[in-house]
C-alpha positions, 0 to 999 in steps of 0.5 A, a space after each residue: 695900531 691903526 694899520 688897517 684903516 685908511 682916511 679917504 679925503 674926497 676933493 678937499 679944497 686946501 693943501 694945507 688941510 691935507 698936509 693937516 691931516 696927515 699929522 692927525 693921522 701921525 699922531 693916532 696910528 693910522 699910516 693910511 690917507 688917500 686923496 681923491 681929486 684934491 684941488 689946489 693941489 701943492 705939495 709943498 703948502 700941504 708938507 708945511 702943515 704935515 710936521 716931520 712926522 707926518 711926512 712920510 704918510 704924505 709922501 705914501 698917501 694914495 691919489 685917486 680920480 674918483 670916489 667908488 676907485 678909491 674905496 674899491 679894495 675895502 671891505 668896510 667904508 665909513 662916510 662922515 656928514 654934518 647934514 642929517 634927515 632925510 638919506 641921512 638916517 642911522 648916524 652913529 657916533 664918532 665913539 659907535 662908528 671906532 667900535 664898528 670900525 675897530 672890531 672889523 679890523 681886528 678880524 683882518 678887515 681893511 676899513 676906509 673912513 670918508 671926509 667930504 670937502 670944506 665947502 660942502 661935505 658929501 653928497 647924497 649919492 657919495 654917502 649912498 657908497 659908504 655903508 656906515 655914516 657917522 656925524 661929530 656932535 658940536 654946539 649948534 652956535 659953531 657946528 663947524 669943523 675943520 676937515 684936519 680937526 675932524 679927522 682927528 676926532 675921528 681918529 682919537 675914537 679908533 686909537 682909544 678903542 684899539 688901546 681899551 679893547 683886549 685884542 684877544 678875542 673870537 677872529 672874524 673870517 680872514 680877508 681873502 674870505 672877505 667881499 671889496 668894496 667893489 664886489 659889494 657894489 655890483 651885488 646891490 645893482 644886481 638886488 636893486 634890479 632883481 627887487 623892481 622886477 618883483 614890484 618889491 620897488 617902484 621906479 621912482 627913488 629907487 636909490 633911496 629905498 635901497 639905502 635900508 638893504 645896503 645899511 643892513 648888509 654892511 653892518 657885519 663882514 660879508 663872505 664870499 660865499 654869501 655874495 655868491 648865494 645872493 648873487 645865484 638867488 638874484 639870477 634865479 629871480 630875475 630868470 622866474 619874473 622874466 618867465 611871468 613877464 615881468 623881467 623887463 621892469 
């Protein structure tokens, strides 16, 4: 039901979390989890956890040594945070994001969903690559969730929609139409660039500014062909301010 979602946990710091994690994922459909540079890692304490059913998840589960490589073959990546304010605008709900979430993947789109570590969560600059963020309300008297019992929250929220959803409806592009993760990256630094040589962005805190344009372009499936017209509308502003003088910005 869940097939083309994966959850992505970055350096988490308990096997036993993973192995947790796992069985969260067994329960709710989705047979994808990654693990990106995990600490402690041991595979026995986190099999102990997974229960039989999630065995064979742990057994395919994908490692990675860092973030952007592990999100680079998706076309949509959803990072979790319990931090809000500041780069942290535009969170959406745990029920929001499994509409957002399950509506690209019934257009054939793969969707990544990012859980940071137990002892810190995602940083600003690891939430900057995820297009969509989404925060897990709690009682402020105990905001604290375990990693496993929020993938499961999560998770809960993309099976309910997949099963309350009628799966006949108007398909998005299919994916080989589709821009990674990756390809989106290098099209922000090329908007990144092209918008200081214009003055439209300043140096200091560039990275912040953008956020707004990367939230923007990641809300709806991205073509190839508008990568391609962005792409070609970028070089043709860089080659204008180069000629006034201003390329070098």
């Amino acid at each position: 039901m869940l097939e083309n979602l994966t959850v992505v946990l970055f350096h988490p710091k308990f096997p036993e979390n993973v192995g947790s994690a796992a069985r969260a994922c067994a329960n709710m459909g989705c047979p994808n989890l990654t693990v990106v540079r995990p600490r402690n890692w041991n595979p026995e304490r986190a099999a102990a956890l997974a229960t039989p059913k999630g065995q064979d998840i742990l057994k395919n589960m994908q490692v990675y040594e860092d973030l952007p490589s592990a999100l680079a073959g998706f076309e949509h990546a959803y990072g979790t945070t319990a931090r809000t304010g500041g780069w942290r605008k535009g969170l959406l709900s745990p029920s929001k994001a499994a509409e957002g979430m399950c509506n690209h993947m019934r257009g054939g789109s793969s969707v990544a969903v990012v859980f940071g570590p137990e002892d810190r969560g995602l940083t600003n600059a690891e939430t900057e690559i995820c297009g969509q963020l989404l925060t897990i309300p709690t009682s402020p008297e105990a905001s604290s969730l375990n990693l496993s019992q929020a993938v499961l929250v999560v998770l809960y929220e993309c099976f309910k929609n997949a099963m309350e959803v009628d799966s006949v409806e108007p398909q998005a592009p299919s994916e080989a139409n589709l821009v990674h993760h990756k390809e989106m990256e290098i099209l922000f630094s090329s908007l990144k660039d092209t918008l200081r040589s214009i003055d439209f962005l300043k140096d200091e805190n560039t990275d912040y500014w953008m956020l707004p344009v990367r939230r923007f372009l990641q809300r709806a499936p991205f073509r190839r062909s508008e990568f391609n017209m962005l792409m070609g509308l970028c070089r043709q502003v860089q080659w204008i301010a180069k000629k006034a003088g201003r390329g070098d910005k």
